[in-house]
C-alpha angles and dihedrals in degrees: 000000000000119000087255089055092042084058092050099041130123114252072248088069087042090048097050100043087060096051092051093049097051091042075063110053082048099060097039086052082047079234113164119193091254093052086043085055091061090038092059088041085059089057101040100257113121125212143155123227093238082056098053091041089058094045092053103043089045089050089225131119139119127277077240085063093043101055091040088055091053094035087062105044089044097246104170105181132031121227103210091178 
């Protein structure tokens, strides 16, 4: 997807751009959902491991989520690419 596209894009294409690049940070920190589940606990976010399945299959969270995610697995920067 070029940036023109990216402007243009459905909230589906959105959606699903977030979702990939989380899915990604996760795998490059070797994070599961149920390590992810002890990660957020250690930063005071608390989360079950259904609720994140479903997140992340639906695409759809909050920045707040986000940043808490990558907070946890101490993800300090963010690929958009």
């Amino acid at each position: 997807m070029t940036t023109d596209d990216t402007i243009h894009a459905p909230d589906e294409a959105w959606d699903a751009r977030v979702k990939a690049i989380l899915k990604a940070e996760l795998k490059r920190k070797g994070v599961t959902y149920a390590q992810l589940v002890d990660k957020l606990v250690a930063v005071g976010v608390k989360e079950t491991e259904p609720n994140i399945r479903n997140k992340m299959a639906r695409g759809k969270f909050t920045a707040v989520f986000l940043v808490q995610v990558l907070t946890a697995i101490g993800a300090r920067e963010l690929r958009l690419d």
